[in-house]
Each structure stands twice: as structure tokens, then as C-alpha cells.
C-alpha positions in Angstrom: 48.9 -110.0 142.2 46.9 -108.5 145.1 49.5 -105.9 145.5 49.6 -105.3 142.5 45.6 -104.7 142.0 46.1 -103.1 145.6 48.7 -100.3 143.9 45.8 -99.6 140.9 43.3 -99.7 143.4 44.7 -96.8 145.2 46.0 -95.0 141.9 42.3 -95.1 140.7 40.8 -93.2 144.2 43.8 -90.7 143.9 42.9 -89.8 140.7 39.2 -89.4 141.4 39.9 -87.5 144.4 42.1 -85.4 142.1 39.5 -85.0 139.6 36.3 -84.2 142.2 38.6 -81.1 144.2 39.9 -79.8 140.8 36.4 -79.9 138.6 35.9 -76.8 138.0 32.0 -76.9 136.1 29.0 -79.3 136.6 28.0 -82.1 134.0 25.6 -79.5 132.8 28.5 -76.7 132.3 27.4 -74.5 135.6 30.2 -73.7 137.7 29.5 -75.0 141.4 30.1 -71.2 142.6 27.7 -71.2 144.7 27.2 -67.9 147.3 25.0 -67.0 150.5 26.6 -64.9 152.7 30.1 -62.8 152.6 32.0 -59.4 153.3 33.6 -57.2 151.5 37.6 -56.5 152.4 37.0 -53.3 151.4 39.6 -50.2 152.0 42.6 -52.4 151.2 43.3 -53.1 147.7 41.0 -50.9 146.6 40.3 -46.6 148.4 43.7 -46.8 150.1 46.8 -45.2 150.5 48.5 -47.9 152.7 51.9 -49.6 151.2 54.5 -51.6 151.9 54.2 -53.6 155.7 50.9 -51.5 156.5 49.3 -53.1 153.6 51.3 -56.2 154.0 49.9 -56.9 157.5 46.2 -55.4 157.2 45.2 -58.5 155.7 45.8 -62.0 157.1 45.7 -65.2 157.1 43.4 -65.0 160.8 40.9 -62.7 159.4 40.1 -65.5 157.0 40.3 -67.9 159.6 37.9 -65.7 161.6 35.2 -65.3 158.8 35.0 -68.9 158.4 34.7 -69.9 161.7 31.5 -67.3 161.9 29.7 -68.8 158.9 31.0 -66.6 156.0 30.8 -68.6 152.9 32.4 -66.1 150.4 34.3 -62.5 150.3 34.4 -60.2 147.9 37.9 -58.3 147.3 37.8 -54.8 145.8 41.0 -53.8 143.7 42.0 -50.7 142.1 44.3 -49.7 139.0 46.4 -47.4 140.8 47.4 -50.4 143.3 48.1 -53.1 140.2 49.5 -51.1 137.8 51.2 -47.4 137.4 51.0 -44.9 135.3 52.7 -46.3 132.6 51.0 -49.9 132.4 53.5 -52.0 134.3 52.1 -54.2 137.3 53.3 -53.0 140.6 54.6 -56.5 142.0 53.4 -56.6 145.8 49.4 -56.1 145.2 49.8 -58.9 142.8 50.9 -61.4 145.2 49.0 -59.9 148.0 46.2 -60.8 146.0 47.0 -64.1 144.8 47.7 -65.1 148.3 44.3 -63.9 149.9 43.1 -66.1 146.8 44.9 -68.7 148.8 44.2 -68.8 151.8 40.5 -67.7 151.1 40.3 -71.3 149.1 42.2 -73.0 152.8 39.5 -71.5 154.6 36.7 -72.6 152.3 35.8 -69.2 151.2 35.2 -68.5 147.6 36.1 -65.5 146.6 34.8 -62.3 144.0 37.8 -60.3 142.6 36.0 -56.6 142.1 37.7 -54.0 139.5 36.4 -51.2 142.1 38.0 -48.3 140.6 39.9 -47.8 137.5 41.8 -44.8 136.0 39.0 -44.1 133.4 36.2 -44.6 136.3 35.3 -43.3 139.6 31.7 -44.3 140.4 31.6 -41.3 142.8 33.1 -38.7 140.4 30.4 -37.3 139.3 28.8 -36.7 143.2 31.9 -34.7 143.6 31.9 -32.3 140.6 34.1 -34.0 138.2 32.8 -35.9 135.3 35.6 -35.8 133.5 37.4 -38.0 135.7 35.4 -41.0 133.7 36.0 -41.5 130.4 35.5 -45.3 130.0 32.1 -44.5 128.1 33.1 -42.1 125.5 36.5 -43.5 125.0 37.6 -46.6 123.1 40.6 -46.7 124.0 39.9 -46.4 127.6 37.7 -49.8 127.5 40.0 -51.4 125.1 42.5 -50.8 128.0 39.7 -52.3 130.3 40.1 -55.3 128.2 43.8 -55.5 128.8 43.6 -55.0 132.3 41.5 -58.2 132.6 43.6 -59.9 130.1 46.4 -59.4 132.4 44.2 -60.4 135.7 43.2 -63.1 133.6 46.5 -64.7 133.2 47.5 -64.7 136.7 44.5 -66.1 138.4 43.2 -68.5 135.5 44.8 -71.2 137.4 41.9 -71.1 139.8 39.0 -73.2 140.0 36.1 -71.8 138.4 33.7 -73.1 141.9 35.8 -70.9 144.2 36.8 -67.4 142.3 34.8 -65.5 140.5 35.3 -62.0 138.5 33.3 -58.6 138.9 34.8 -56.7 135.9 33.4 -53.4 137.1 32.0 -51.9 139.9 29.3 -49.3 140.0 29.4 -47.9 136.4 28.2 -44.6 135.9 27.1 -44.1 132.4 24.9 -41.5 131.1 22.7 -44.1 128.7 22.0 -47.5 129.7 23.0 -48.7 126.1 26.5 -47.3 126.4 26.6 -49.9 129.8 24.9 -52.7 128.0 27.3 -52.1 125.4 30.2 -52.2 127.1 29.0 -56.2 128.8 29.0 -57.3 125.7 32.5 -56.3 125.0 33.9 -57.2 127.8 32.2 -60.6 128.5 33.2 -61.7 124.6 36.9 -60.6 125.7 36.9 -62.7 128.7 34.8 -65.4 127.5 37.7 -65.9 124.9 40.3 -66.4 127.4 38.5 -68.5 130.2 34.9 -69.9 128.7 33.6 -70.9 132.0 34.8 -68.6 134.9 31.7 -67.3 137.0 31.1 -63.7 136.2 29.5 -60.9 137.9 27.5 -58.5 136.0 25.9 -55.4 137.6 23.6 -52.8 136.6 24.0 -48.9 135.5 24.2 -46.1 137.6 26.0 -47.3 140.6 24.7 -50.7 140.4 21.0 -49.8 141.6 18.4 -51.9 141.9 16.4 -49.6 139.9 18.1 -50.0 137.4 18.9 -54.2 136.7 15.7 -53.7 133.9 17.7 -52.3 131.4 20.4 -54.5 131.7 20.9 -56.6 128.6 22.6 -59.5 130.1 24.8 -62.0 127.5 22.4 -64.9 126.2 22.7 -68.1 127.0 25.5 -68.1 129.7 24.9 -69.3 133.1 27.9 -68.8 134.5 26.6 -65.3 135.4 26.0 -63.5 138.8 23.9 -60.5 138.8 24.6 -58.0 141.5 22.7 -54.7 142.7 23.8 -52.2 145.6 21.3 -51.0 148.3 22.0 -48.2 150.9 18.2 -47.1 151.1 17.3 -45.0 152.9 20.5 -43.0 152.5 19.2 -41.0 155.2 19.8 -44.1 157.6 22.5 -45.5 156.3 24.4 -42.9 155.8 24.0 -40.4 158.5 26.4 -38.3 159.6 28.8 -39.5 156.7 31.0 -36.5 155.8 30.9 -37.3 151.9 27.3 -36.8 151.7 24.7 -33.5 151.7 22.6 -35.5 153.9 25.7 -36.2 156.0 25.2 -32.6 157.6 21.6 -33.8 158.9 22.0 -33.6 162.7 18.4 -34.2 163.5 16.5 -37.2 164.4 15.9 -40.1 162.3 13.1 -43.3 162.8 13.0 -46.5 161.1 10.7 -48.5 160.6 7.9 -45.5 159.7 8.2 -42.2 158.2 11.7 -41.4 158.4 11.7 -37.7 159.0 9.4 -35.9 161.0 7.6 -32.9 160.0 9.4 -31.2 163.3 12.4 -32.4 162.8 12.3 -31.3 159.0 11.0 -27.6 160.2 14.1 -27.6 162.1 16.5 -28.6 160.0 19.0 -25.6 158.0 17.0 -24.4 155.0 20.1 -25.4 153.0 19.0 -28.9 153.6 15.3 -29.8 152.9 15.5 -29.9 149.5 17.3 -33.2 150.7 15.6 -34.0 153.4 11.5 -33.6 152.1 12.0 -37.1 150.8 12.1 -38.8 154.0 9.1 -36.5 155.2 6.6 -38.5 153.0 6.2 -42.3 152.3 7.1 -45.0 155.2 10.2 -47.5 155.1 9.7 -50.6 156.3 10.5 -54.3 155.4 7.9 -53.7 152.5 9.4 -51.1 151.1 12.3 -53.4 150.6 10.8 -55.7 149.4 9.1 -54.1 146.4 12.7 -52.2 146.0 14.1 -55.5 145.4 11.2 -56.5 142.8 13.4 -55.4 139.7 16.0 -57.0 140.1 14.7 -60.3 141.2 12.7 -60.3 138.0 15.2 -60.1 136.0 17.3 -62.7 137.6 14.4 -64.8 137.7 13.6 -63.9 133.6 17.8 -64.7 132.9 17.6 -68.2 135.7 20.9 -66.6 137.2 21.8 -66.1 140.9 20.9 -62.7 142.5 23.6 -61.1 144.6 23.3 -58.0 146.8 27.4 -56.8 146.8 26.7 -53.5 149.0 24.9 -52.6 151.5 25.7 -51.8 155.2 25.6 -48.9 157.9 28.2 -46.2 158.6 29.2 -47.0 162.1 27.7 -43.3 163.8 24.4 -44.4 162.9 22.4 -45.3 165.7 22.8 -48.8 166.3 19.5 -49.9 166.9 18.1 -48.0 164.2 21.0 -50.0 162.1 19.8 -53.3 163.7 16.3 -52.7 162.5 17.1 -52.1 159.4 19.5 -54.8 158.6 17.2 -57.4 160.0 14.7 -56.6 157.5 17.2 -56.5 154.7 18.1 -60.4 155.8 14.4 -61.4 155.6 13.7 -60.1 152.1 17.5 -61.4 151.5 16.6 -65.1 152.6 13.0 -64.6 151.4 14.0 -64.2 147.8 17.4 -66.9 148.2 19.5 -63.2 147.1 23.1 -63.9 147.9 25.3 -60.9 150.0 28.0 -59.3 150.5 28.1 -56.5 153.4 29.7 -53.1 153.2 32.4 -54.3 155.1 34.1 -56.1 157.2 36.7 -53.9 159.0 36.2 -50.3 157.8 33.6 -47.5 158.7 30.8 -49.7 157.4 32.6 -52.6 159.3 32.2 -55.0 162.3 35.8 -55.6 163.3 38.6 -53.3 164.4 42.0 -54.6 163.1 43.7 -51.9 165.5 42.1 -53.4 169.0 41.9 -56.8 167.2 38.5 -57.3 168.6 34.5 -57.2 167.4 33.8 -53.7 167.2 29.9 -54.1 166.6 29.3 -58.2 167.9 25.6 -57.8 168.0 25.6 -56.8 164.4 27.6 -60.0 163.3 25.4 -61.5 165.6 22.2 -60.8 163.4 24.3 -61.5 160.2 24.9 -65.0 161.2 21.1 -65.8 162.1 20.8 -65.3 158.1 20.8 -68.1 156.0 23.9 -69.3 154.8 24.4 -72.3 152.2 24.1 -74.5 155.0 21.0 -73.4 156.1 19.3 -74.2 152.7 
């Protein structure tokens, strides 16, 4: 008899063990996705040309390793069309299961994960900065977001098998729509789509107009769903963050920059080309600082505050030319109003221009930097 109630004993804790790592909601139907600090793998999935063993071995199972064992709680994992699917529709095999298995080993290394529609064939959030606005047709185009749709219909079936606490889905990335409503509109299509296929996965809605922070108040976010992240982007001052970036006007700035303070100097402006300071006479004027920040942010945490949803940050970083104490500066007074306001992040990146680590030397390229990052709060830290 006592090996018998011994055997039921043991059944009874499997089975709750089984039930408490596979639970996928809370008792009051909130996902336990929780998110403090992350990275993006950016420039791998997503805004490369890499295939086959390049791509196959730029992403592995020690670089998850290596983000847990700093303090990372999460990543974020850009993906684009052209890498999932061709021309025709038909998935393209290999991305598939190189995503599934990052899923997988992000979950082994306790890292939950965002998977980010970065760029699709009917959207390029940087299209129109390059003289092409009719790359993006998503707005004006119904088939194009009914094809949206499908796409996450397809995602959909392949990673529904994961637990709702450790993946999470960004359907879009940066829109760039003329009229907030056409956005707005948009969420609610897609959201009733996926909603329909998996009622309590942890969604990521951002804003129009490349996600800004500016712009989170006219975002009409889905009632009464909680299993909603809101996310903004933040690179300001461009002037800092981006400097010296070859994609950008202000890229061709050679002169000096200062943070904190006014950014440009009258001097400096004098001397810049004449082709430039219609660029540049915005950093002449008002002061950046950790206040400025702070009432950037203001928006955005309003609105999350209005909806009760988490606030996440999925962008922001410094391209590696910048001067690195100018970078450290800055991204020490992101982290304050970061932990200040409990927003969750997700920096711009881990191992590309924006990055701390070079997969080439397989060594910290910027250590100080990941030094500051992990002084941040994390979800242990709370």
C-alpha cells in the first residue's frame, strides 16, 4: 500500500511540475512575459545578405550562453520576408529552423524572446529617407496587409507551440504611414487576425512613424487586452548617436559634438559646409541632457500608464565611431530615466555597428559599455 501511495505521490508532483513550467498565463489571464533588459540580434535574420554556413554559424548557441551569464533577461530577433519566404510565397526552409532553434536555446538559457517582422516586401521603414516611397505599399494596399496577415498566420503555426511567458510577437517594426489612422487601423486588423489564432500570446504594439516616442499618443491600442507590450525607438540626438554614419545627412558632420549641453557650438556650426546647417541649426539651440530625456519619454509613458501595459524601449544605441565617452554619457542617462520609469529595453545591438561584441575576434569589442548596461536594473534587481 505505501508503494503504491508512494507511485501517486510522485505522479501527483510530476504533473504539477509539468503544469507550473508549461503554464503559459496567470490566474488573472496575464502572460508571465515579463522584460527588463535585452539585445537585439540584429543584422542576421533580418538586413543581411549572409546564407548558407555564414548564416548558419553567426548565431550560436554560446552567444546565448554569453548573454545570460551577463544578466540579459530577454532578446529581441529581427526577421525579414525575403529570408522566410521568396518571391513566390513558399518558406525558404533554413531561416525557419534557424529561427525555431534560437527559440530554443534562448528558452535553455532563460531568455525570453521577441520575434520582430523587421522588414517586409510591402515595407521598408527607411524607404522613404532614401527616395523611394513606392517601395511601401502596406498602407494603400489591401492586399498587401491581407498578405501581412498570412505571413503571421504562417509564423503563427510554427512557433504556437511556445509558451506564451517566454516568446512574444512584434508584428511590425517601424511603420511608416502617412496618417496615424491608416496605422491604428491596421492594429486592429492584425491583432483581431492573430488574436483568432492564439488568444493569449504577448504582443508588441508600436507607434507610427518609425516607432517614435512622439508619436505613442495617437496610438489607438486594442481595448481590454493586457497581453500587450508597447514599444517606442529613441536615437536622440541623431547628431550623437549617429555620427559619422554613412546613411545619414548628418553622417557627413565632421565637426565636434558635446553631450551633456548644447550639442553644437556656434563655432563649430560656422564651420561646418553650408550644405549642412540646415541639419545641423538644431543642435545649435536647446541643451540635451538627462532631462531632456526625460520629458522625451513623457508620451509614451502616459500612454502605457493610461492602457496599464508594460513600456518597452526596442531601439536605441550608438554607432561604434562615435566617441565613446560622449556614448557613455549618454547611455547612462538613458538607463536612469529607463529604470526611473520601470521601461523595459532592448539595445541596438549586440554584435553589429551599434554592437558590443565582435563575432570575428570572438571577444568584447566595447566592455565598458556592457559594463554600464549591466549596472541597469534587470528583473532581479526589482
Amino acid at each position: 500500500m505505501k508503494k503504491i501511495l508512494y507511485f501517486f505521490a510522485i505522479v501527483t508532483i510530476t504533473l504539477l511540475t509539468v503544469t507550473a513550467c508549461t503554464t503559459s498565463e496567470t490566474t488573472d489571464g496575464v502572460n508571465n512575459f515579463r522584460i527588463k533588459r535585452g539585445t537585439n540580434l540584429s543584422h542576421w535574420l533580418s538586413q543581411s545578405e549572409e546564407r548558407g554556413e555564414a548564416r548558419r554559424q553567426h548565431i550560436q548557441e554560446d552567444d546565448f550562453e554569453r548573454l545570460e551569464k551577463l544578466g540579459f533577461d530577454f532578446v529581441r530577433i529581427p526577421i525579414d520576408e525575403v529570408q522566410f519566404w521568396d518571391e513566390e510565397g513558399n518558406k525558404l526552409p533554413e531561416a525557419w529552423e534557424l529561427l525555431t532553434n534560437a527559440l530554443d536555446l534562448a528558452r535553455k538559457h532563460n531568455l525570453r524572446a521577441i520575434v520582430d517582422l523587421h522588414i517586409i516586401r510591402s515595407h521598408y521603414f527607411n524607404a522613404v529617407n532614401e527616395g523611394d516611397k513606392s517601395a511601401n505599399t502596406l498602407f494603400t494596399s489591401e492586399k498587401a496587409q491581407q498578405d501581412l496577415i498570412h505571413l503571421w498566420d504562417q509564423l503563427s503555426e510554427a512557433l504556437k507551440g511556445y509558451s506564451n511567458d517566454w516568446v512574444a510577437y512584434e508584428f511590425m517594426n517601424e511603420p511608416v504611414a502617412e496618417d496615424h489612422e491608416q496605422w491604428n487601423a491596421l492594429v486592429a486588423k492584425v491583432h483581431k487576425a492573430l488574436r483568432e489564432k492564439e488568444p493569449q500570446r504577448t504582443l508588441v504594439v508600436g507607434s507610427n512613424r518609425w516607432q517614435s516616442y512622439d508619436t505613442m499618443k495617437y496610438l489607438k491600442v486594442p481595448e481590454g487586452d493586457k497581453n500587450i507590450i508597447l514599444s517606442f525607438h529613441y536615437y536622440n540626438p541623431m547628431i550623437l548617436t549617429h555620427y559619422g554614419a554613412w546613411w545619414t545627412p548628418l553622417g557627413k558632420y565632421k565637426g565636434k559634438v558635446n553631450y551633456p549641453g548644447v550639442l553644437v557650438s556656434k563655432e563649430d556650426f560656422e564651420a561646418a559646409p553650408d550644405s549642412l546647417k540646415p541639419e545641423l541649426e538644431q543642435f545649435t539651440k536647446d541643451e540635451w541632457n538627462v532631462e531632456r530625456i526625460r520629458k522625451d519619454f513623457k508620451d509614451a509613458i502616459e500612454v502605457a500608464k493610461k492602457y496599464d501595459l508594460q513600456l518597452f524601449c526596442g531601439e536605441w544605441g550608438v554607432y561604434e565611431p562615435v566617441d565613446r565617452e560622449l556614448a557613455y554619457k549618454w547611455t547612462k542617462d538613458m538607463l536612469s530615466v529607463f529604470d526611473e520609469f520601470d521601461i523595459a529595453w532592448t539595445t541596438w545591438c549586440y554584435d553589429a555597428d551599434f554592437g558590443f561584441w565582435d563575432q570575428q575576434k570572438n571577444d568584447y569589442k566595447d566592455k565598458p559599455l556592457v559594463d554600464l548596461l549591466m549596472g541597469a536594473k534587470g528583473l532581479d534587481k526589482k
